[in-house]
C-alpha positions in Angstrom: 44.8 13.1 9.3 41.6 11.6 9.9 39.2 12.4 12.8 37.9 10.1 15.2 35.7 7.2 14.4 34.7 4.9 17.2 31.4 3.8 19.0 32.2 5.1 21.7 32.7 9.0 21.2 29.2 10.3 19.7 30.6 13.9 19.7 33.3 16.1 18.8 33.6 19.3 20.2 36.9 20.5 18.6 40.0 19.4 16.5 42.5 21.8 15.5 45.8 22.0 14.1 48.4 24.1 14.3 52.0 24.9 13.0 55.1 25.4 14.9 54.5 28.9 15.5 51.1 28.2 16.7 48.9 29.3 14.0 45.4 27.6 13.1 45.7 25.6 10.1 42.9 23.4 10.2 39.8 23.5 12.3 36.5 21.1 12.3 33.7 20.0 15.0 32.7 17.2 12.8 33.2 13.9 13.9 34.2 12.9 10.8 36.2 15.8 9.6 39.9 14.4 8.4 42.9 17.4 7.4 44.4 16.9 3.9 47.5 18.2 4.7 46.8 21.9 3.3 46.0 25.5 4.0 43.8 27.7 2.2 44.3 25.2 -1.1 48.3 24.9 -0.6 50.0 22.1 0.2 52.0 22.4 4.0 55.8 22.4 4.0 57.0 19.4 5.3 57.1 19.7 9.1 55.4 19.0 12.5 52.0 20.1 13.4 50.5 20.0 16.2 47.1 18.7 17.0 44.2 18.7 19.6 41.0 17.5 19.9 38.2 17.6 22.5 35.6 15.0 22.2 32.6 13.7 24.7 32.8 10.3 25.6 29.9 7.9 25.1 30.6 6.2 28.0 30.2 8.4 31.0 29.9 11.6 28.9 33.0 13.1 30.3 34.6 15.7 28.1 38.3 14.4 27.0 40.7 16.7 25.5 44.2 15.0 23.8 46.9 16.4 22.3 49.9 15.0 19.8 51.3 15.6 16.9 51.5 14.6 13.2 54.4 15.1 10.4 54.2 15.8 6.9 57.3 14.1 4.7 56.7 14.1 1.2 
């Protein structure tokens, strides 16, 4: 899952993911950091995870948080 990359957000402030019971699996503040899918150098079952990230918004600088989700088939 690869992080934001666009103009118009100069900062990240937090991304996480998380499994279905709501554990951290993945956690960056990097603009550019992107989740391969693992945890602690294991490959994720095949599932849904759920993600959000809070970024600043080069426009007006408001802060915008959004939240989804992502699934891993293999």
């Amino acid at each position: 899952l690869q992080m934001i990359v666009s103009p118009t957000v100069p900062e990240v402030k937090l991304f996480n993911i998380y499994d279905r019971w709501g554990g951290l699996v993945f956690s960056s503040s990097s603009r550019f950091g992107a989740w391969d899918g693992t945890f602690k150098g294991e490959k994720m079952q095949e599932g849904v995870y759920v993600y959000m990230v809070r970024f600043i918004c080069g426009l007006d600088g408001s802060l915008i948080t959004k939240k989804g989700d992502v699934t891993i088939m293999r």
